[in-house]
C-alpha positions, 0 to 999 in steps of 0.5 A: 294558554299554551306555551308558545312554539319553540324560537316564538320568544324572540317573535313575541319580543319584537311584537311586544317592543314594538307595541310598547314603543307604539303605545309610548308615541299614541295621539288620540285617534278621531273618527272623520267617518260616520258609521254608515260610510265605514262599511260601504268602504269596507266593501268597496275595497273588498271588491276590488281586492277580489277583483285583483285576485282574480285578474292575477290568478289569469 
């Protein structure tokens, strides 16, 4: 692995508390949604996003 960019330090520190402190307050996620609901989701929200892209590029 590479090292990181110079001034990545202080990135990778903010990222890495921030996990931390994440992970130290976690509850167990559940899933309410079943498998053949999530990609329709999935879609719905893609096509409007694409929608507003193409109505702010007007």
């Amino acid at each position: 692995m590479a090292p990181p960019p110079p001034g990545a330090g202080v990135l990778i520190t903010y990222i890495r508390n921030c996990t931390d402190t994440w992970n130290s307050c976690a509850n167990q996620f559940t899933w309410t949604a079943t498998a053949e609901v999530i990609p329709a989701k999935f879609r719905h929200i893609h096509t409007d996003t694409k929608k507003l892209v193409a109505n702010n590029s007007k």
